[in-house]
N, C-alpha and C positions, 0 to 999 in steps of 0.2 A: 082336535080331531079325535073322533072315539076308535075305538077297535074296529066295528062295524066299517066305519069308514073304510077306513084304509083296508080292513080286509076285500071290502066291495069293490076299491079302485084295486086292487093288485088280480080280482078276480080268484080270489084262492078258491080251490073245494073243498066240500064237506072237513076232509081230514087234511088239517095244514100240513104244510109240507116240512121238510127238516128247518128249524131255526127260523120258519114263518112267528111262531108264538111269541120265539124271544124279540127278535125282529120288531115286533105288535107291541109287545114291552117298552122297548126303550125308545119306538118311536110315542107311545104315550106318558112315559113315564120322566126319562131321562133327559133331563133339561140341563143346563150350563153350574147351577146351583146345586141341583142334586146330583151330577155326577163329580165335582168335586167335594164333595160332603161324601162320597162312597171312597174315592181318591184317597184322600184325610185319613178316612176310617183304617182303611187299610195300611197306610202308613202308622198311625199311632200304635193300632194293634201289633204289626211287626214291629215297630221300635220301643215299646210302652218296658219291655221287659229287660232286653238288654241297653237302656238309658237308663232306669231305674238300680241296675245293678251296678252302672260304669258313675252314678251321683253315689252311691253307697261308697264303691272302694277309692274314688277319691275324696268324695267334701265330710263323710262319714254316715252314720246311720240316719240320724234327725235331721243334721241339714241338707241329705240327699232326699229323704223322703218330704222337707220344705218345698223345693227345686222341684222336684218332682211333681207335686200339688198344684204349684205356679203355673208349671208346663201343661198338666193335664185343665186346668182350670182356663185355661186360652185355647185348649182345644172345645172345653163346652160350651164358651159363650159360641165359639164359631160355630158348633154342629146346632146347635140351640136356632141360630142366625139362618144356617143355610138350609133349616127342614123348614121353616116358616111357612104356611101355606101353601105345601107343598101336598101336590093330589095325590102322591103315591099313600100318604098315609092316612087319609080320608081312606080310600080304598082298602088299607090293611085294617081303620077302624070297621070297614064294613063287612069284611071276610073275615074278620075275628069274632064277629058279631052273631056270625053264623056258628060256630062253636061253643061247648059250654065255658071256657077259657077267658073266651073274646064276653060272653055272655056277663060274668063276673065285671072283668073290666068297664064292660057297658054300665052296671048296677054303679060300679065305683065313680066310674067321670060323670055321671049324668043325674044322679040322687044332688040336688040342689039344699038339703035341709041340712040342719045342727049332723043327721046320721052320716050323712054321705060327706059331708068337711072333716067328720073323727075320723072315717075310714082312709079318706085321700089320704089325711095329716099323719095316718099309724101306717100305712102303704110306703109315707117318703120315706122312713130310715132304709128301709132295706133296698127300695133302689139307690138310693145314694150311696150305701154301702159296698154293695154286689155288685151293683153297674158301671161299666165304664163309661166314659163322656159321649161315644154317641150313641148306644143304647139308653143311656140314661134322658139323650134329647127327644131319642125316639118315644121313651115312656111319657114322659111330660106331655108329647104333644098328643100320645095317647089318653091322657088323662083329661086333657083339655085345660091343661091348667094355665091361666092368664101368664101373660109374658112379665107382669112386674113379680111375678112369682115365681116362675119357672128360671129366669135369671139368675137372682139370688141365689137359689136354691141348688140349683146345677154348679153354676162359677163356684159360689159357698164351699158346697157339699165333697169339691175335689181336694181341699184341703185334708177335713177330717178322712176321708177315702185315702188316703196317699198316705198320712200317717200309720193308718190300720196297715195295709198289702207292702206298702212300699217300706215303711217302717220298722214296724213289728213284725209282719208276716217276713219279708223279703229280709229285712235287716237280722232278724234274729238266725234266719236258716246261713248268710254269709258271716256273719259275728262267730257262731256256734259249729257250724260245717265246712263250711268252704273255704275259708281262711285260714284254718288251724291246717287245712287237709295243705293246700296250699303252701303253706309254711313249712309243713314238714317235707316237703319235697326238695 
């Protein structure tokens, strides 16, 4: 059912009325799928930081940021899973499509030659880097990138990602700050 629809059976005017829009939203958007993939998201995000700090001070720095990898690595097959052909983000490729931003992106997922495989393949470090597991499912299926690809790659990718933030970044600031301050109290 499109927007149009439902706007024309609810009879709305010209200017929707308060929470008409959003209403419009999640009656065409939000499916059983993709609102538990928003659910998830928000969960990982509030918990990603203090879990990462409570595998630190007990299993220690490496095998917290392991554990951590694991965790975060079973959250991307799932968000990977539950954006599957999913129309909201057809939609966000096509409103980003309209921007110079979304315009780049377009050049990058849709260039089919030897140029456009170096640019995806020089694009994945830094989302796998920078991104967490469901933005990083979100980029992928912005990229278009096949699923025996995007798999690997996501699941893979939470590994080295958890070593870096969760390891280094997070393990060095508690090793070096927070434990000594800790201690001396």
């Amino acid at each position: 059912m499109s927007a149009e629809e439902v706007a024309a059976r609810e009879q709305t005017e010209d200017t929707p009325k308060r929470g008409a829009l959003r209403r419009l939203f999640l009656l065409r958007y939000l499916r059983p799928r993709m609102g538990l993939a928003l659910a998830l998201w928000r969960v990982e995000a509030r918990t990603a930081t203090p879990l990462a700090l409570l595998f630190i001070a007990t299993l220690g720095r490496w095998p917290g940021a392991l554990v951590m990898g694991f965790l975060m690595a079973a959250y991307a097959a799932l968000f990977l899973y539950l954006l599957e052909g999913n129309a909201a983000l057809d939609d966000m490729r096509a409103w980003a499509g309209r921007r110079s931003m979304g315009r780049a992106l377009e050049r990058l997922a849709d260039r089919g030659d030897s140029v456009g495989k170096a640019r995806r393949a020089a694009a994945v470090l830094p989302v796998v880097m920078i991104l967490g597991p469901f933005w990083r499912a979100v980029a992928f299926h912005l990229f278009r990138m096949r699923r025996a690809v995007a798999y690997p790659l996501s699941v893979g990718g939470s590994i080295p990602h958890s070593l870096l933030w969760t390891g280094l970044v997070l393990g060095g600031i508690w090793e070096g700050l927070a434990w000594p301050w800790i201690k001396a109290l």
